[in-house]
C-alpha positions in Angstrom: 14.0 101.6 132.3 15.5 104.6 134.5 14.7 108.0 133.1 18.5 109.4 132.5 18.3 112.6 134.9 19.6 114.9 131.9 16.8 114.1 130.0 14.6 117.0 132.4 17.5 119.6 132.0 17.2 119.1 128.0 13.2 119.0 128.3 13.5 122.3 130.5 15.5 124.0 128.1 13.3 123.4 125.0 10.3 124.7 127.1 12.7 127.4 128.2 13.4 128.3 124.7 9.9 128.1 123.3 8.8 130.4 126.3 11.2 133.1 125.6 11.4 132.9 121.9 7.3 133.8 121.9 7.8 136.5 124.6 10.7 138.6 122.3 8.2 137.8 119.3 5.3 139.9 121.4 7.0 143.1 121.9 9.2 142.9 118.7 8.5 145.4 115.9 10.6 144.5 113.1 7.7 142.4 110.6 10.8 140.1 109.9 12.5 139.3 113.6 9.1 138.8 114.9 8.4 136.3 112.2 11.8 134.4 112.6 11.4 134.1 116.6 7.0 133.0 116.0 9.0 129.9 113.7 11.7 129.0 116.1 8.9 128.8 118.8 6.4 126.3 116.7 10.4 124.3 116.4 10.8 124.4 119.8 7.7 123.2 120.8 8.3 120.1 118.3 11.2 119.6 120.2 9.4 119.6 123.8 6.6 116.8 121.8 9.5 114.7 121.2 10.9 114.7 124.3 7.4 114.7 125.9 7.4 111.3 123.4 10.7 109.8 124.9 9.6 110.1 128.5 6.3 107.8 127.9 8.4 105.4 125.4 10.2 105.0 128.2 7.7 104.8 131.5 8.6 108.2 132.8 6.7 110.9 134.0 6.4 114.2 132.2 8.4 116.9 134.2 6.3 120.3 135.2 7.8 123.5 134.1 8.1 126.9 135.0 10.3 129.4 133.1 13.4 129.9 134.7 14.9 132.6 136.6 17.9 133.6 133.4 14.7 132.8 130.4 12.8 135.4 132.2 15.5 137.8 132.6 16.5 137.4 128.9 13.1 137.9 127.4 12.8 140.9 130.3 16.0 142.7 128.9 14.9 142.1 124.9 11.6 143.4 125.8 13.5 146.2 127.6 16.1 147.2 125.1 15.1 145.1 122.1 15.9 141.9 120.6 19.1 143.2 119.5 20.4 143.6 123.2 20.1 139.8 123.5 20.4 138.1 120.7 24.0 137.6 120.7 23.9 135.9 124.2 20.6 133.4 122.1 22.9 132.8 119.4 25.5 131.3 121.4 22.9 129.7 123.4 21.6 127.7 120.4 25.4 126.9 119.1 26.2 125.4 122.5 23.1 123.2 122.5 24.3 121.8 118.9 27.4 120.3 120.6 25.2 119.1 123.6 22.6 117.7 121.7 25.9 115.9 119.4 27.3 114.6 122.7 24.2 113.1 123.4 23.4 111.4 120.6 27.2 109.8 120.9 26.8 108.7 124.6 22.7 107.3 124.0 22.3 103.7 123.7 18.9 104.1 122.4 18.5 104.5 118.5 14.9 106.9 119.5 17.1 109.1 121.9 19.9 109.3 119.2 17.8 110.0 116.2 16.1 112.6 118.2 19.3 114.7 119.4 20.6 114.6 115.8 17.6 116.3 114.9 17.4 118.7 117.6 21.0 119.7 116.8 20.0 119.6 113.2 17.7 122.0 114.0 19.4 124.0 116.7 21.9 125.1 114.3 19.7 126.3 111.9 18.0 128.2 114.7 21.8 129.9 115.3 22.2 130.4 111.6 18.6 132.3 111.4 19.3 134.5 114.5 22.7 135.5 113.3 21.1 136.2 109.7 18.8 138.7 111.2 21.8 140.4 113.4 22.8 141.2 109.5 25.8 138.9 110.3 27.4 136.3 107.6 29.0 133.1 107.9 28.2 131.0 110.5 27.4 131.7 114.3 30.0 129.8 115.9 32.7 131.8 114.5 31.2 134.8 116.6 33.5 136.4 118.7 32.0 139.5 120.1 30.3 139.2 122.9 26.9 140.6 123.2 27.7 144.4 122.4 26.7 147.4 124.8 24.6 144.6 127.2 28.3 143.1 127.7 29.7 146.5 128.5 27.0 148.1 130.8 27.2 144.3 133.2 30.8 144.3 133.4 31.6 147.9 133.7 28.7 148.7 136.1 29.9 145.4 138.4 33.9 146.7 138.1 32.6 150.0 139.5 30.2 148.7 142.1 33.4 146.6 143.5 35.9 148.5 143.5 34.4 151.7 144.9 32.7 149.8 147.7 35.8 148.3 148.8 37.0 152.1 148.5 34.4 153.2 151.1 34.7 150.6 153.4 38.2 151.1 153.7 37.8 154.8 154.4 35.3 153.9 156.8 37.5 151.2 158.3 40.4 154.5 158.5 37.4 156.4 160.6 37.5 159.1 158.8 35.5 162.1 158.9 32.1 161.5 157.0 32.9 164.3 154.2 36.3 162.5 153.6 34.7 159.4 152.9 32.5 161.4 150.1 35.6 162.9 148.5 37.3 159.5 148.5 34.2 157.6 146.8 33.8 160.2 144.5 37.4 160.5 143.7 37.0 156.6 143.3 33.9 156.6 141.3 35.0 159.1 138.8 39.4 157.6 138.7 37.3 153.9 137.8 35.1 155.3 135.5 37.9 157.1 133.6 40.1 154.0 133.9 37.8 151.4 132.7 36.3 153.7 130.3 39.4 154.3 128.7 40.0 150.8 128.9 37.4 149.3 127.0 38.0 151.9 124.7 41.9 150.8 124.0 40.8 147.4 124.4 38.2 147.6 121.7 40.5 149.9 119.4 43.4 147.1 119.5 41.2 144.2 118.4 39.6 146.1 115.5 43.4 147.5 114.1 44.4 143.1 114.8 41.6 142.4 112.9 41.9 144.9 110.2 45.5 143.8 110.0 44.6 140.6 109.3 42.7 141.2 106.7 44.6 143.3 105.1 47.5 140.8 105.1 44.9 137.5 103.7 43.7 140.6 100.9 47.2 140.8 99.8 48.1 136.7 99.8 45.3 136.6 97.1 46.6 139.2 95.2 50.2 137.8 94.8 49.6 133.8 95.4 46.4 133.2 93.9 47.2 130.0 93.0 47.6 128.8 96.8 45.1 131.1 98.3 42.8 128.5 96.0 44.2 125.5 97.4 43.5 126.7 100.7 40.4 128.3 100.1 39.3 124.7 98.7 40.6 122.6 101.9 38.3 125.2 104.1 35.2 124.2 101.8 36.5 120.3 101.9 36.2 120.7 105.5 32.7 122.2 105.4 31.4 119.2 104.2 32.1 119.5 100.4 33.4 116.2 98.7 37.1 117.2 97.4 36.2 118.0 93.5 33.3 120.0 94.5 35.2 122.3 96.7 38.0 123.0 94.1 35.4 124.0 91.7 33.7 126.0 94.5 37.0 127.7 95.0 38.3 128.5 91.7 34.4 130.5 90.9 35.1 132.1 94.5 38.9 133.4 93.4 36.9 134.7 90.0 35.8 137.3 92.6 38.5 138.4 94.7 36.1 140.2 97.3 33.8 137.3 98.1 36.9 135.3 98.4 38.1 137.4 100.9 35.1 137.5 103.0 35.2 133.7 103.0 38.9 133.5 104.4 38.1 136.2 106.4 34.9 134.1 108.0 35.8 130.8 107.4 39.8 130.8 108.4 40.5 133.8 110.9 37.3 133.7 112.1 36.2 137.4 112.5 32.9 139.3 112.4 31.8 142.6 112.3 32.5 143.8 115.8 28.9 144.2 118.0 30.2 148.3 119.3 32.5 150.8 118.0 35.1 151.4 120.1 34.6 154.8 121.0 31.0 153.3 122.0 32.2 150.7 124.1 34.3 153.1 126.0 31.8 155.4 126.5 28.9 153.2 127.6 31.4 151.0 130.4 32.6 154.2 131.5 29.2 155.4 132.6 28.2 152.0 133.6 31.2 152.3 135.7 30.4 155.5 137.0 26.8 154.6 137.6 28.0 151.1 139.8 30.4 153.4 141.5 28.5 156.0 143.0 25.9 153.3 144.6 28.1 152.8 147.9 28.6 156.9 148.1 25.1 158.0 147.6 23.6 157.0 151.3 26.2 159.2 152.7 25.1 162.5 150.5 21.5 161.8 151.7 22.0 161.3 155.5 23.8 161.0 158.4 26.9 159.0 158.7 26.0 156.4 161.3 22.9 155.3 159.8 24.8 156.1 155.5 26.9 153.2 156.4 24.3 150.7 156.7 22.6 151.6 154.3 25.7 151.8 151.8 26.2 148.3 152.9 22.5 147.0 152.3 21.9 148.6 149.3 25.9 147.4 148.0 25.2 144.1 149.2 21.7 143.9 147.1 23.5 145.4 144.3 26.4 142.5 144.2 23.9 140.2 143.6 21.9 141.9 141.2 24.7 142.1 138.8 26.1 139.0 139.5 22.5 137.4 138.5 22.9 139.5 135.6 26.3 138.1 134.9 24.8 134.7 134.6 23.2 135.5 131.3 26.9 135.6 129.6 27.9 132.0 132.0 25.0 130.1 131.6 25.1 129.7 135.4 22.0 129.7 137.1 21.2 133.3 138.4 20.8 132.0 142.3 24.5 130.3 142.0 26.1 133.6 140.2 24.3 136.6 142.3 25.1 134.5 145.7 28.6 134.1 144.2 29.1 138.1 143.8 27.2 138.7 146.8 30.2 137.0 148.7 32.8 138.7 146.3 31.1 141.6 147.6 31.3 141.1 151.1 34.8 140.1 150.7 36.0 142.8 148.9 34.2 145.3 151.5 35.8 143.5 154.5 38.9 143.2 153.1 38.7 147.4 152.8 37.7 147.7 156.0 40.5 145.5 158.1 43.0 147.1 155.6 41.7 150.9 156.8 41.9 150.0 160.5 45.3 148.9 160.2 47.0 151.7 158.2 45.1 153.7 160.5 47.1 152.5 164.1 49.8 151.7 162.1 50.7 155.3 161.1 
């Protein structure tokens, strides 16, 4: 029988996961986190034996492994920064690979193959539901809606300012300006983006914690007033965990005994919101320098040296850039860091030429 070419990209994850889970678990320091990611490791490895186990049931060959490119980068930036940094971007990892490993055990023909993505997923999930546990997060991962906290805000921020300003400087340089015009401009540029997506981020942020807190002030008071139907509904969410219908009215009636842990269920299980990863006053702060920080790469050449050879350099060192946060973006995707970093590197490049034509134009046209 033909070895289903899917069945390497599932094998490469497990290996993948079991890699990185015992490289966080080296350099963590909390007893407890280091624990939970030794554990998922000794899972994951089970998982790899029964792949390893379907691919001799069925007369194929045992493909080699390396970690890849975005597992290295992960464990690199948990080591960096701490667990904390990533585990967001794991979590959602793990919840997307319940739904894969469900899809496959739909689409397999073979009982072996179906009973073992069942129990992968099985598995996977509790993985998700352990990870989020030790973020100090309830409920359960899937209803996570942050993204992955300051790491989120330092990619994005640093690759808004990194663009924008670039395509600044190359349409000054496209004007042929004089070389001190085009450091006013980029610093002019470098500081207007930080302030703007600073402040941004900040609003942004702001906006979906008063929603939220709206929200839940509005569910606190429909179980003051309609008790009675908050229950009901309270017990159809608990019905469609899983609970047969008699059970999950007697779950919700104890639940509505305690108004509080009522709430926190309907807040959880129906609206669907967390504890938010930053503060809003964080998140503007920390995209605003990240901003700042991607901004002032294309500028710097041209404080250091002269303007004939600044501008190659700004270019190089721009170019490199674009692709370095663009293989960093990859870790939110799930694209593969070669696809996303060539991918900015050509946004990049765009953007810059795009600057430049525009520059020369305005320039003979006025």
């Amino acid at each position: 029988m033909a070895i289903d070419p899917v069945w390497e990209e599932y094998y490469r994850d497990e290996m993948d996961a079991a890699w990185m889970y015992r490289a966080l678990a080296s350099h963590e320091r909390d007893p407890a986190r280091k624990s939970i990611f030794e554990r998922l490791a000794l899972v994951e490895d089970a998982h790899v034996e029964r792949w390893r186990e379907l691919f001799v049931a069925n007369g194929g060959d045992v493909p080699t492994h390396s970690p890849s490119a975005q597992t290295r980068m992960l464990a690199w930036l948990g080591q960096r920064f701490g667990s904390s940094a990533v585990l967001p971007i794991i979590v959602r990892q793990e919840s997307r690979e319940v739904a894969s490993y469900l899809r496959l055990a739909k689409g397999a023909r073979q009982k072996t193959t179906q009973d073992a993505a069942r129990a992968i997923a099985t598995e996977s999930a509790e993985h998700a539901q352990n990870l989020s546990d030790s973020m100090g997060r309830t409920g359960e991962p899937w209803h996570i809606t942050t993204g992955a906290g300051y790491l989120r805000s330092v990619v994005y921020g640093f690759n808004d300012g990194l663009t924008a300003n670039f395509g600044l400087v190359a349409g000054a340089i496209g004007a042929d300006i004089a070389p001190h015009l085009v450091i006013v401009t980029g610093l002019a540029g470098a500081m207007a983006d930080a302030l703007s997506m600073g402040s941004s981020g900040y609003l942004a942020a702001k906006s979906e914690a008063e929603v939220s807190a709206r929200q839940i002030a509005i569910e606190k008071e429909e179980i003051r007033l309609m008790p009675d139907l908050e229950e009901k509904e309270l017990a159809i969410i608990l019905e469609a965990k899983g609970l047969n219908p008699e059970r999950a009215r007697e779950t919700a009636k104890t639940m509505m005994r305690d108004p509080a842990q009522a709430l926190e269920t309907k807040v959880q299980e129906e609206l669907g919101i967390t504890e938010p990863a930053v503060t809003p006053l964080a998140d503007g702060v920390v995209t605003g320098s990240a901003t700042l920080i991607g901004a002032a790469i294309p500028i710097v050449p041209f404080l250091m040296m002269h303007a004939e050879a600044a501008i190659w350099v700004s270019l190089a060192i721009s170019m490199l850039a674009h692709f370095g946060v663009g293989a960093a973006r990859s870790v939110f995707t799930g694209r593969s860091i070669w696809a996303s970093g060539r991918d900015m590197f050509l946004v990049g490049f765009g953007v810059a030429a795009a600057g430049y034509v525009l520059g020369d134009l305005l320039v003979k046209l006025l």
